[in-house]
C-alpha positions as CSV (number, residue, x, y, z in Angstrom):
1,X,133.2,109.3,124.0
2,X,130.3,111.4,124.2
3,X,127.3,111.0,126.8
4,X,124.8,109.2,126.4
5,X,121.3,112.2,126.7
6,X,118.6,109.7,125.9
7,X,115.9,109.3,129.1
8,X,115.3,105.9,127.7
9,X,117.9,103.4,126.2
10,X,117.6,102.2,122.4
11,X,117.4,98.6,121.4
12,X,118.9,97.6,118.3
13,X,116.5,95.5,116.0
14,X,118.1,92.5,115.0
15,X,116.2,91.6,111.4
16,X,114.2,93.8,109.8
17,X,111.3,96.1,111.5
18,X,109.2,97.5,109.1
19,X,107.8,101.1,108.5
20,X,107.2,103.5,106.1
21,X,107.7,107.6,105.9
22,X,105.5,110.0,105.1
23,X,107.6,113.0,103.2
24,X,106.1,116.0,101.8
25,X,106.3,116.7,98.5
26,X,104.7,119.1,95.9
27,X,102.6,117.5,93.2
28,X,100.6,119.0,90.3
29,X,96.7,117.9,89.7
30,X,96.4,117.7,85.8
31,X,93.0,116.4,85.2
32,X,90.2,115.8,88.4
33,X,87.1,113.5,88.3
34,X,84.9,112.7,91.4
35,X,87.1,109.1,92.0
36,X,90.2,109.9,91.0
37,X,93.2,112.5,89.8
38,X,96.4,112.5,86.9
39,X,99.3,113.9,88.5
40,X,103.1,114.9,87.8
41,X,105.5,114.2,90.2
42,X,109.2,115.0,90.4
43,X,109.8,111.4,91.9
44,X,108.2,108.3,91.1
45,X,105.4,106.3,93.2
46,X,105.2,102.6,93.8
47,X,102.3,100.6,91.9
48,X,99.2,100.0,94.6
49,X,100.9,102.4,96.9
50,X,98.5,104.3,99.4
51,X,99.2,108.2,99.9
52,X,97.9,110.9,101.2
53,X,97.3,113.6,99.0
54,X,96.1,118.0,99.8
55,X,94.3,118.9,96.6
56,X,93.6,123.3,97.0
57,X,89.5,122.9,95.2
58,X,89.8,127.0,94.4
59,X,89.9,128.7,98.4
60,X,89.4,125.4,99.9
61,X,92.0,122.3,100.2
62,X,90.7,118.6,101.1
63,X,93.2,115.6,102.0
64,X,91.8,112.0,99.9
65,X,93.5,108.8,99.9
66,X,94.4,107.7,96.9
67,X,95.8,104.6,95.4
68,X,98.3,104.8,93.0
69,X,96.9,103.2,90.0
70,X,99.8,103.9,87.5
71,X,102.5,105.4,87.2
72,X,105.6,106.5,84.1
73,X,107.9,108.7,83.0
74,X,106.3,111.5,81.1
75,X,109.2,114.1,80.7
76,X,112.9,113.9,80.9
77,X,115.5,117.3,80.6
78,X,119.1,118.2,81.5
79,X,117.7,119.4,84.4
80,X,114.5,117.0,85.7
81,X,112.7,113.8,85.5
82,X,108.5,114.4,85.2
83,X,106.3,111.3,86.3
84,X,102.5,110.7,85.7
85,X,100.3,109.1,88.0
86,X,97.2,107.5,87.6
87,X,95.6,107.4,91.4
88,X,92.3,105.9,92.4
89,X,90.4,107.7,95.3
90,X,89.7,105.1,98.5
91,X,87.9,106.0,101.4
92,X,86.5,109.6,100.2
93,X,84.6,110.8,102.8
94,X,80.8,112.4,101.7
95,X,82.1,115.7,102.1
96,X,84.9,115.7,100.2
97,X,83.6,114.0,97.6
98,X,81.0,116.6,97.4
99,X,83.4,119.3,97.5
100,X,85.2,117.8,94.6
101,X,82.0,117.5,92.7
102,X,81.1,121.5,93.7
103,X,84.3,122.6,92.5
104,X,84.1,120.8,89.3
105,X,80.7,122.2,88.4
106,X,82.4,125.3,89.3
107,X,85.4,125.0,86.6
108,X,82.3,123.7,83.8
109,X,80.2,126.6,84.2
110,X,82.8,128.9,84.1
111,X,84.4,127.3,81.1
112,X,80.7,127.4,79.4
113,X,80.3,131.4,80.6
């Protein structure tokens, strides 16, 4: 039997103890506004779910909270399944809101010039 190494012992949870994970995954921003984003995932995400989300605004990234609005199958192939998500932006701070707005005038005038 091997030995037990852990300083502390481990109580086993009779029931359920709730929790959730927070995984890293890679995402793709298809469209941008100041309160929200469209995104394709390789997985899907829960209605009304909260997340995290690292957005790279040209050489600068900013972290929102967004909530996921809606979400569907958009693609399927022999090889993937391709989900679209609506999310909603909570909580933006100033300055990432104004970043978002900077780097959008940004992709404009260069579209116009």
């Amino acid at each position: 039997m091997p030995e037990n190494r852990r300083e502390e012992e481990r109580l086993q949870i009779l029931g359920a103890l709730e929790g959730d994970a927070r995984v890293h995954q890679p995402i793709s921003v298809r469209e941008l506004s100041q309160h929200g984003a469209r995104i394709e995932t390789a997985f899907p995400m829960q209605l009304n779910s909260l997340h995290e989300i690292r957005i790279a605004l040209g050489s600068q990234s900013v972290v929102v909270k967004g909530r996921v609005a809606h979400c569907h199958i958009h693609e399927i192939d022999a090889d993937a399944v391709i989900y679209r998500a609506g999310i909603e932006f909570v909580d933006l701070p100033e300055w990432v809101g104004s970043a978002i707005a900077q780097f959008l005038d940004a992709v404009k005038a260069g579209r116009e010039g």
